[in-house]
mmCIF file of the N, C-alpha and C atoms, coordinates in Angstrom:
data_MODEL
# 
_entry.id   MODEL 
# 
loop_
_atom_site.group_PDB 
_atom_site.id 
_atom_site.type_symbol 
_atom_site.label_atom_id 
_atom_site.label_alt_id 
_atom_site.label_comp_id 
_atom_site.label_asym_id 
_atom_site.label_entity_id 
_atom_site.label_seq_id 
_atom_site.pdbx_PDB_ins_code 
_atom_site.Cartn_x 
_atom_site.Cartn_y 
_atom_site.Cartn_z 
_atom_site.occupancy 
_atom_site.B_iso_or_equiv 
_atom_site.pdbx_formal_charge 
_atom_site.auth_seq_id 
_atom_site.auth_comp_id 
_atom_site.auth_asym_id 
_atom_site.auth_atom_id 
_atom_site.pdbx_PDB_model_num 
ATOM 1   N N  . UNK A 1 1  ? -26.506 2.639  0.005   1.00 0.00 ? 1  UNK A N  1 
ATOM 2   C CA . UNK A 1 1  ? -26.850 2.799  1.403   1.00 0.00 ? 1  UNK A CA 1 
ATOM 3   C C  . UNK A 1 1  ? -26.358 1.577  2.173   1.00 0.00 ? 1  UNK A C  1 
ATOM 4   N N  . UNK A 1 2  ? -25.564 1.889  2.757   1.00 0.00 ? 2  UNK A N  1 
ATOM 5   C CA . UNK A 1 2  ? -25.180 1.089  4.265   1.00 0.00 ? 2  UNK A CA 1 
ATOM 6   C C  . UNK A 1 2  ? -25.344 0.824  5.699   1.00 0.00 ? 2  UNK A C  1 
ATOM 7   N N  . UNK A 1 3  ? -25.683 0.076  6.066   1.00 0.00 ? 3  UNK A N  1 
ATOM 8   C CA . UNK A 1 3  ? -25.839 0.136  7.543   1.00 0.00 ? 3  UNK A CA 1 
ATOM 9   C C  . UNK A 1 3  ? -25.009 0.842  8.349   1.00 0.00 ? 3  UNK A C  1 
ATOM 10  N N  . UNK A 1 4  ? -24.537 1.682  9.164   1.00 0.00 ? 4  UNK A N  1 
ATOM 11  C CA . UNK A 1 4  ? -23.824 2.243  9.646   1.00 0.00 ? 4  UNK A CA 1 
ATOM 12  C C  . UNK A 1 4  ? -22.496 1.186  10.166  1.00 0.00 ? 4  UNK A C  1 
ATOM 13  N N  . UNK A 1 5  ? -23.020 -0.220 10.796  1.00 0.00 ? 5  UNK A N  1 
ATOM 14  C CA . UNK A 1 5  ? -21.787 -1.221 10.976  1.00 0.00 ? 5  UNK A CA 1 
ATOM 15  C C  . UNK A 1 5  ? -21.023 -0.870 9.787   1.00 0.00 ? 5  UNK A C  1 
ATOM 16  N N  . UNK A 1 6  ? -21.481 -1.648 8.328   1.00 0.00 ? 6  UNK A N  1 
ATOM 17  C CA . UNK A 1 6  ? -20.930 -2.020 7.633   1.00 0.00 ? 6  UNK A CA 1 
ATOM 18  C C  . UNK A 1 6  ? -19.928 -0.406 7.159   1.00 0.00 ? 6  UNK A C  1 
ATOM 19  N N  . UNK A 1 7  ? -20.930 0.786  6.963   1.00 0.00 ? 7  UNK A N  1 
ATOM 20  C CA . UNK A 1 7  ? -19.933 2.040  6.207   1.00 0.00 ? 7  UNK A CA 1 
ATOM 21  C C  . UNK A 1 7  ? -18.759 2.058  7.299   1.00 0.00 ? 7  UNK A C  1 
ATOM 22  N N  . UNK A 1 8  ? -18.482 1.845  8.827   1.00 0.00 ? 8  UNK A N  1 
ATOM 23  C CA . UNK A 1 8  ? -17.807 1.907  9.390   1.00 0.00 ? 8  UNK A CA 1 
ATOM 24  C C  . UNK A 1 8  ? -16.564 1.121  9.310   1.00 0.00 ? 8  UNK A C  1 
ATOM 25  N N  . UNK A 1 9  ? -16.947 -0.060 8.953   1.00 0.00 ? 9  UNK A N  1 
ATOM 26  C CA . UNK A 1 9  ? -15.835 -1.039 8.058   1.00 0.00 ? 9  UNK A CA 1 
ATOM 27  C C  . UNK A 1 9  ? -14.944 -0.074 6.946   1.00 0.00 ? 9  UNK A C  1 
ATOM 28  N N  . UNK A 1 10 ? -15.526 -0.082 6.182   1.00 0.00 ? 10 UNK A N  1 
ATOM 29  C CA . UNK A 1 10 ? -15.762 0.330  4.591   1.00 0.00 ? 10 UNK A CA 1 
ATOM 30  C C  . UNK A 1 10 ? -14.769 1.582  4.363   1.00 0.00 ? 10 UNK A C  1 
ATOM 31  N N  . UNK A 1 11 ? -15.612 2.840  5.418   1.00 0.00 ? 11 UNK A N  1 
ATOM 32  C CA . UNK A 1 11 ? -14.753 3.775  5.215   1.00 0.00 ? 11 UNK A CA 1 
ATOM 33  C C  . UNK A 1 11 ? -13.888 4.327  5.864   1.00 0.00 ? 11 UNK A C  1 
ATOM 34  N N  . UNK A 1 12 ? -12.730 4.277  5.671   1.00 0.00 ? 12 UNK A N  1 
ATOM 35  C CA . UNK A 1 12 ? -11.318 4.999  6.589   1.00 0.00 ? 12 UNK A CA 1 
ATOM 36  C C  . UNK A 1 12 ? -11.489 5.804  6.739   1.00 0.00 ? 12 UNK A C  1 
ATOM 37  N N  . UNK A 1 13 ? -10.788 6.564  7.912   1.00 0.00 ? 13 UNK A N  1 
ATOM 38  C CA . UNK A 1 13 ? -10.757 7.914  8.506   1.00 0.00 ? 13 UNK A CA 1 
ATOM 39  C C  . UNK A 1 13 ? -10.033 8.169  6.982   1.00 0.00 ? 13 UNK A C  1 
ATOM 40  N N  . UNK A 1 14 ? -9.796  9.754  6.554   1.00 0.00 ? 14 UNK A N  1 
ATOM 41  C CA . UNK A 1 14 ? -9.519  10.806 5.929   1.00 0.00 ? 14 UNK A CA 1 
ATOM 42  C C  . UNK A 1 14 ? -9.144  10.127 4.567   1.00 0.00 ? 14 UNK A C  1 
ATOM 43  N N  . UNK A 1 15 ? -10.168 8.766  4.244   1.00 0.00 ? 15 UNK A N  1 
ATOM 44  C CA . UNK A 1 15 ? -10.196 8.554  2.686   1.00 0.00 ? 15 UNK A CA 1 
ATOM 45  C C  . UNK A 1 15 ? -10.555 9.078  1.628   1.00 0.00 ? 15 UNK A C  1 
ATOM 46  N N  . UNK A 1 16 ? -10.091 9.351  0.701   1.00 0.00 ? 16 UNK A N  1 
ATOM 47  C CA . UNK A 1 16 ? -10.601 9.749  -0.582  1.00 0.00 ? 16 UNK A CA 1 
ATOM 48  C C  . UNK A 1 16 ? -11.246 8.793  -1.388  1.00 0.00 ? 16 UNK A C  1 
ATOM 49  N N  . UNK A 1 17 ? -11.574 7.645  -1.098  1.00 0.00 ? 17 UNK A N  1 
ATOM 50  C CA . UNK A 1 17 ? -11.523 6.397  -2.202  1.00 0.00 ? 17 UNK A CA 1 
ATOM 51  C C  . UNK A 1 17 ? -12.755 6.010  -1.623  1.00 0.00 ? 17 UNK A C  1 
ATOM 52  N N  . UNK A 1 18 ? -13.176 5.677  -0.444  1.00 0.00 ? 18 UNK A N  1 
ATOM 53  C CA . UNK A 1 18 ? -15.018 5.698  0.417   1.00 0.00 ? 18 UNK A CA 1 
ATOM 54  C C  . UNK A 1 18 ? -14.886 6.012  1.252   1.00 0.00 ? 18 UNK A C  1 
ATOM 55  N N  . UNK A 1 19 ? -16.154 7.086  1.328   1.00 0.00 ? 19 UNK A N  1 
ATOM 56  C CA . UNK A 1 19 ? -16.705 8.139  2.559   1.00 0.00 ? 19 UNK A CA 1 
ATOM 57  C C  . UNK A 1 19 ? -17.677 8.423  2.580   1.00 0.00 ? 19 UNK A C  1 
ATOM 58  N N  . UNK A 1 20 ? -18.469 8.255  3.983   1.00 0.00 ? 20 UNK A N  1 
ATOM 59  C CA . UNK A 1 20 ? -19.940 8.989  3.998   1.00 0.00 ? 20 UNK A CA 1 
ATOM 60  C C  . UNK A 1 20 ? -20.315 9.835  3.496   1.00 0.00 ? 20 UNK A C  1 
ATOM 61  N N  . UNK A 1 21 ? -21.350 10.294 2.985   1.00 0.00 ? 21 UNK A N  1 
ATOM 62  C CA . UNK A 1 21 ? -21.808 11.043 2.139   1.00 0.00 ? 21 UNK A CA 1 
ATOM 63  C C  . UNK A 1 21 ? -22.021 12.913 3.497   1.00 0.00 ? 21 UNK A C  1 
ATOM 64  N N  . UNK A 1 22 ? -21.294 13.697 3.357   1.00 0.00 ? 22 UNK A N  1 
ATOM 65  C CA . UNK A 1 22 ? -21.432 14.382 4.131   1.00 0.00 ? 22 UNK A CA 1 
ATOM 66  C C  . UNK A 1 22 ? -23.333 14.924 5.028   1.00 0.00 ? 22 UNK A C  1 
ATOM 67  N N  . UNK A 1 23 ? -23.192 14.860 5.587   1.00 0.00 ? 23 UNK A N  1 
ATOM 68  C CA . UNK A 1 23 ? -24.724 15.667 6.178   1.00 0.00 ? 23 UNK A CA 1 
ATOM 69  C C  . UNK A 1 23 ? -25.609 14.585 6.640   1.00 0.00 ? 23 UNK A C  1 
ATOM 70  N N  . UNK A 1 24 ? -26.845 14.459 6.661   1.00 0.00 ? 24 UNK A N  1 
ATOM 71  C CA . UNK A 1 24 ? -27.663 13.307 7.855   1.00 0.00 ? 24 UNK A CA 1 
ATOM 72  C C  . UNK A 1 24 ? -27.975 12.145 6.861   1.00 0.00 ? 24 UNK A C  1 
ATOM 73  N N  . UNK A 1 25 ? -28.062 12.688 5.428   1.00 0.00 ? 25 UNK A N  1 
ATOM 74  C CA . UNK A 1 25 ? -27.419 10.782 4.440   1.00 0.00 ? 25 UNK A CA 1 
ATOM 75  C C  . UNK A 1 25 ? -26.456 10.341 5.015   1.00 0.00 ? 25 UNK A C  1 
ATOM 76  N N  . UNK A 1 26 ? -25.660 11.032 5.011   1.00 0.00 ? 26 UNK A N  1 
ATOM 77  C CA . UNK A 1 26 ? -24.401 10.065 5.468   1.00 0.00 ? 26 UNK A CA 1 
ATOM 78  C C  . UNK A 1 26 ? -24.598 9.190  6.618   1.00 0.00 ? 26 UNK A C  1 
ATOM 79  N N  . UNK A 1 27 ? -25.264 10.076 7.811   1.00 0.00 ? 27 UNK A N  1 
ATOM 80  C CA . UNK A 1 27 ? -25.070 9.240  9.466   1.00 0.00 ? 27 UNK A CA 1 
ATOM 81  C C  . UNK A 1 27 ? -26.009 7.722  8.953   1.00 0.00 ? 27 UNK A C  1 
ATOM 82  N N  . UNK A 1 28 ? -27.143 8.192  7.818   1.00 0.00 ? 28 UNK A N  1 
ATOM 83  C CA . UNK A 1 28 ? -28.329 7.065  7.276   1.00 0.00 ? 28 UNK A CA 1 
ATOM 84  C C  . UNK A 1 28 ? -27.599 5.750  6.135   1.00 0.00 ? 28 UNK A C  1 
ATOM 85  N N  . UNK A 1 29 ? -26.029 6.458  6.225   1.00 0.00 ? 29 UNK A N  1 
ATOM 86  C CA . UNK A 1 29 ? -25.481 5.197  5.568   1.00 0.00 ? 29 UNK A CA 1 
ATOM 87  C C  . UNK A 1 29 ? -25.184 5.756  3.830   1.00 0.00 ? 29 UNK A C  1 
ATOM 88  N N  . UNK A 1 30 ? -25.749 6.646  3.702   1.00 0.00 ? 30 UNK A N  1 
ATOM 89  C CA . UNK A 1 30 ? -25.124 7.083  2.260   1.00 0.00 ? 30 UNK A CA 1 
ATOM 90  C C  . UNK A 1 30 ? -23.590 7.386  2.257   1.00 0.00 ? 30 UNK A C  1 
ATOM 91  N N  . UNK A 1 31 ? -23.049 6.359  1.057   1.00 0.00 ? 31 UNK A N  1 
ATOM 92  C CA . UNK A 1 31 ? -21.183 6.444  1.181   1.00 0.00 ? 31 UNK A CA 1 
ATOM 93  C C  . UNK A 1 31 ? -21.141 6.893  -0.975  1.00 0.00 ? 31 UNK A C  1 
ATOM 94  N N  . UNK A 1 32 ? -20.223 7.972  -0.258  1.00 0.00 ? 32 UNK A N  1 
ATOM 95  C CA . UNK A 1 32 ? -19.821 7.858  -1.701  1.00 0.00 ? 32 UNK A CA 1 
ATOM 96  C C  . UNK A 1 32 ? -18.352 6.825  -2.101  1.00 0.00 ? 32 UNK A C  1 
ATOM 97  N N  . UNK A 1 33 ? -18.231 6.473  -3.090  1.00 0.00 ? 33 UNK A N  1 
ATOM 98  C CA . UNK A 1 33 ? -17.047 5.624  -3.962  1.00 0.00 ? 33 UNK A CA 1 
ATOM 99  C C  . UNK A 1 33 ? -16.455 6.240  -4.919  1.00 0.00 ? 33 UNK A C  1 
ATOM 100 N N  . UNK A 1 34 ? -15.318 6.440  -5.353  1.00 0.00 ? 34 UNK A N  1 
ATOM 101 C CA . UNK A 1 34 ? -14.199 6.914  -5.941  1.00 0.00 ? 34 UNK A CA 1 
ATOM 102 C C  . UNK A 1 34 ? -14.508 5.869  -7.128  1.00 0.00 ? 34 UNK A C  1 
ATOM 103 N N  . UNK A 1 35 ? -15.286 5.130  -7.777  1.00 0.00 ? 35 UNK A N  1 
ATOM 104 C CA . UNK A 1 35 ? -14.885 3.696  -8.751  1.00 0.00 ? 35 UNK A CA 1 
ATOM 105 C C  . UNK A 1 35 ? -13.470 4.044  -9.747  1.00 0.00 ? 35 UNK A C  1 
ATOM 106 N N  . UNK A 1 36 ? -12.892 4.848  -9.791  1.00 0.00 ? 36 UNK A N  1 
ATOM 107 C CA . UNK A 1 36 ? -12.058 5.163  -10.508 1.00 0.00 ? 36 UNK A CA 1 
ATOM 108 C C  . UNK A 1 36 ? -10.442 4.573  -9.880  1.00 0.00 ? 36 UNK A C  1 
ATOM 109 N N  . UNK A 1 37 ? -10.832 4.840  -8.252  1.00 0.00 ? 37 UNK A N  1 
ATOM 110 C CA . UNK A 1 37 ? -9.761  4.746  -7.438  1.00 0.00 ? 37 UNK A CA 1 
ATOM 111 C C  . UNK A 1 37 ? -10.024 3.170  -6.184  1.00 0.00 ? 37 UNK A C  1 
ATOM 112 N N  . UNK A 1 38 ? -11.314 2.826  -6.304  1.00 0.00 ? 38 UNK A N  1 
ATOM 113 C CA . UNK A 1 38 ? -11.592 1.505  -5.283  1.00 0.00 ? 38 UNK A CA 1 
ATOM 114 C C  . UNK A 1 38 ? -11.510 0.107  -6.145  1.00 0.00 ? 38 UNK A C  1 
ATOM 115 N N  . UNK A 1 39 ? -11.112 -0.330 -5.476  1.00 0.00 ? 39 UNK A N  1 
ATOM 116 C CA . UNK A 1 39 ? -10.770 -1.949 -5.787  1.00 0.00 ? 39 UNK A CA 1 
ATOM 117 C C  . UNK A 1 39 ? -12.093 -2.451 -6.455  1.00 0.00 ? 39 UNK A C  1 
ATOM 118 N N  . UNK A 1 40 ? -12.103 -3.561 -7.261  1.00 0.00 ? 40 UNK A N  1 
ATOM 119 C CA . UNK A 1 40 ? -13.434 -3.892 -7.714  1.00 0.00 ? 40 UNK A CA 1 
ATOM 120 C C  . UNK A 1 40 ? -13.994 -5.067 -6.550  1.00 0.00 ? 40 UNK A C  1 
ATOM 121 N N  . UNK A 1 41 ? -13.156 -5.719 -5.830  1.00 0.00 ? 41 UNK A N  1 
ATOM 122 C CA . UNK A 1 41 ? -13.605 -6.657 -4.887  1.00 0.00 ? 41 UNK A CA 1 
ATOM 123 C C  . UNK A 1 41 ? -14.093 -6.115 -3.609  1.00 0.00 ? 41 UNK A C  1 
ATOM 124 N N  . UNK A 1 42 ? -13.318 -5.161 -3.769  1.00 0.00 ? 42 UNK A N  1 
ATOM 125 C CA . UNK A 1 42 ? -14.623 -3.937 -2.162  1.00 0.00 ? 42 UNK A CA 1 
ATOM 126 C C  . UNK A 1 42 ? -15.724 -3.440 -2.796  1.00 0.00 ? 42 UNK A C  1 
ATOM 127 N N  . UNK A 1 43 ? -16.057 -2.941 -3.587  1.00 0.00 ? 43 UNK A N  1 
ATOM 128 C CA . UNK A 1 43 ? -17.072 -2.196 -4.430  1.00 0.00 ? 43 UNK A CA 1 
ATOM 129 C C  . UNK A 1 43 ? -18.014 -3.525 -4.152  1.00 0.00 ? 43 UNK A C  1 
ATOM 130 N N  . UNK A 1 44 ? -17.807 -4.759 -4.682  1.00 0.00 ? 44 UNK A N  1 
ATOM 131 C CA . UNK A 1 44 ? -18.543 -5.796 -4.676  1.00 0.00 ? 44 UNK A CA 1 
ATOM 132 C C  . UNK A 1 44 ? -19.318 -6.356 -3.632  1.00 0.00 ? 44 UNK A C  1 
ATOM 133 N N  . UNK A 1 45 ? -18.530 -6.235 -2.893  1.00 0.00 ? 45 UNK A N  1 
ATOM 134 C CA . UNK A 1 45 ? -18.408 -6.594 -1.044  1.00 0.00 ? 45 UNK A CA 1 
ATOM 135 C C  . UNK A 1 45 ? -19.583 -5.384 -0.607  1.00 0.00 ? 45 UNK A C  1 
ATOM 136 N N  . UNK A 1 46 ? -19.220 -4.135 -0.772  1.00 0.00 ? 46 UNK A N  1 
ATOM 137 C CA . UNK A 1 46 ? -20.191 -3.122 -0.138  1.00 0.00 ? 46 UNK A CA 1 
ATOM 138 C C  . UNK A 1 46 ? -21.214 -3.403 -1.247  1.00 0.00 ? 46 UNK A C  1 
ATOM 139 N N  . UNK A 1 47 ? -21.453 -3.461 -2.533  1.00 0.00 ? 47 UNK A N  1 
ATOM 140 C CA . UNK A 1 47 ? -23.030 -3.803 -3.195  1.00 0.00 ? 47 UNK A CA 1 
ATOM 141 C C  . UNK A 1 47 ? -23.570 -4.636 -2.332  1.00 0.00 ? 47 UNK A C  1 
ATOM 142 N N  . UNK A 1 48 ? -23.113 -5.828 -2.517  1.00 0.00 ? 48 UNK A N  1 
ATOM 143 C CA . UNK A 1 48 ? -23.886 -7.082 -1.676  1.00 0.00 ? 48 UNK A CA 1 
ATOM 144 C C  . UNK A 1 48 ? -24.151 -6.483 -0.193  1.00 0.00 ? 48 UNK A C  1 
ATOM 145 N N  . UNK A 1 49 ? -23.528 -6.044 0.482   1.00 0.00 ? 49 UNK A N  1 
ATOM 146 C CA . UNK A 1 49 ? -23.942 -5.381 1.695   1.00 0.00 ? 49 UNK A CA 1 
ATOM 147 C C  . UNK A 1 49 ? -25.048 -4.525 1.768   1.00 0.00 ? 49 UNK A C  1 
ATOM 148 N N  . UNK A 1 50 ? -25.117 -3.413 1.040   1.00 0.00 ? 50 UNK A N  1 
ATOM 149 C CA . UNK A 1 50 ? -26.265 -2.937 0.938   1.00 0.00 ? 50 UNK A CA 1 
ATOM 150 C C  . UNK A 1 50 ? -27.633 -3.773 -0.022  1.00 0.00 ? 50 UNK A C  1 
ATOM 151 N N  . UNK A 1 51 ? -27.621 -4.364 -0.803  1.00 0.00 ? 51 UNK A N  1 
ATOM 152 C CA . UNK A 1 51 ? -28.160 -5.180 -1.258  1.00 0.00 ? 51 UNK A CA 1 
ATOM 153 C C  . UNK A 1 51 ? -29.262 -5.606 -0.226  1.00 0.00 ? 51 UNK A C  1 
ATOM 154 N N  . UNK A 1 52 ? -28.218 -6.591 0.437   1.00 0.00 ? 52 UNK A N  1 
ATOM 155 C CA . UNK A 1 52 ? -28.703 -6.989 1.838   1.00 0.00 ? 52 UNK A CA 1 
ATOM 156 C C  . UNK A 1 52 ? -29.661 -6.214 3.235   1.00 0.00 ? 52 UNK A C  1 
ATOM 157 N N  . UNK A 1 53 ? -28.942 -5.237 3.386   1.00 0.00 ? 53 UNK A N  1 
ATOM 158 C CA . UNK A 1 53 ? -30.007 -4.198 3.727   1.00 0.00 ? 53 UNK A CA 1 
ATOM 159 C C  . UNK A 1 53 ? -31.150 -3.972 3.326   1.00 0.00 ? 53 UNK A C  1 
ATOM 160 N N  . UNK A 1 54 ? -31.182 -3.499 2.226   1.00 0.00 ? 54 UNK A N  1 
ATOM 161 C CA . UNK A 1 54 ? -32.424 -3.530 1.430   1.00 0.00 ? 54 UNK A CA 1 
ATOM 162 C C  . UNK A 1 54 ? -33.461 -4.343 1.885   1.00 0.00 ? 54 UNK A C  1 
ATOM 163 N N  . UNK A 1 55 ? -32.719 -6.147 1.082   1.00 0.00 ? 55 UNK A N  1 
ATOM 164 C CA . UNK A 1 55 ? -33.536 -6.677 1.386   1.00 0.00 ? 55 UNK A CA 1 
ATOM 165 C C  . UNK A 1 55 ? -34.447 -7.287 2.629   1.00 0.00 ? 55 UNK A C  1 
ATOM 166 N N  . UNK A 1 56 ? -33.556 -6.997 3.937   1.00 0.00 ? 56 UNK A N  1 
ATOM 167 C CA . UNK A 1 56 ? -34.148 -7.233 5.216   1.00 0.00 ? 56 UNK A CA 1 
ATOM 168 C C  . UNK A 1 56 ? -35.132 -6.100 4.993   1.00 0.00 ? 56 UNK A C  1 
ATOM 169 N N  . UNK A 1 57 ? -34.749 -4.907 4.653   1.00 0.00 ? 57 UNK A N  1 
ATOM 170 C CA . UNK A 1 57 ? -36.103 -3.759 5.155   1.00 0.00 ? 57 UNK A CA 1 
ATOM 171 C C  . UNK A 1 57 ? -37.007 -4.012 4.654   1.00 0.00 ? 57 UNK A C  1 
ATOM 172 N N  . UNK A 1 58 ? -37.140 -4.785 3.462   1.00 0.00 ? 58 UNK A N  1 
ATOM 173 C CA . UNK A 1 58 ? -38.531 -5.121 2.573   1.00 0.00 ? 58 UNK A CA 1 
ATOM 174 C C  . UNK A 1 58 ? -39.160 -6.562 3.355   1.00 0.00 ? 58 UNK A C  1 
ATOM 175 N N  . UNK A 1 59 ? -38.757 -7.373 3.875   1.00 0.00 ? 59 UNK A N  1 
ATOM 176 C CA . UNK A 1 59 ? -39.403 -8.266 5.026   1.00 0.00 ? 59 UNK A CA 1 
ATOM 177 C C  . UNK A 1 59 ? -39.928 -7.243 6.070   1.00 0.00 ? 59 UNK A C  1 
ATOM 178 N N  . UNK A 1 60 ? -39.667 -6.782 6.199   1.00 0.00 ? 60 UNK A N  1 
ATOM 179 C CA . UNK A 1 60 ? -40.327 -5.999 7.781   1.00 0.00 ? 60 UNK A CA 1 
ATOM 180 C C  . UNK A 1 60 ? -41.525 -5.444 7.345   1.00 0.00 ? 60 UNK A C  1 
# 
């Protein structure tokens, strides 16, 4: 799960490799990943990103 900033980074128009997860997960930041086909240093980059998310929502 991603913040909508960050999946907007993340995922290219008409990618196969990361894309929102179709339907109202998706608009909530659910992205699917290709790991077969994505770089391991983006994969890394978006963990820690959502990571991060996370952990702000658990302070609130």
């Amino acid at each position: 799960m991603l913040n909508p900033k960050d999946q907007s980074v993340y995922c290219l128009p008409d990618s196969e490799i990361i894309y929102p997860v179709p339907n109202k997960w998706g608009l909530k930041g659910a992205t699917y990943v290709n790991l077969k086909k994505a770089k391991k240093e983006i994969v890394n980059e978006m963990m820690t990103a959502a990571y991060q998310k996370i952990t702000v929502l658990k302070k609130k």
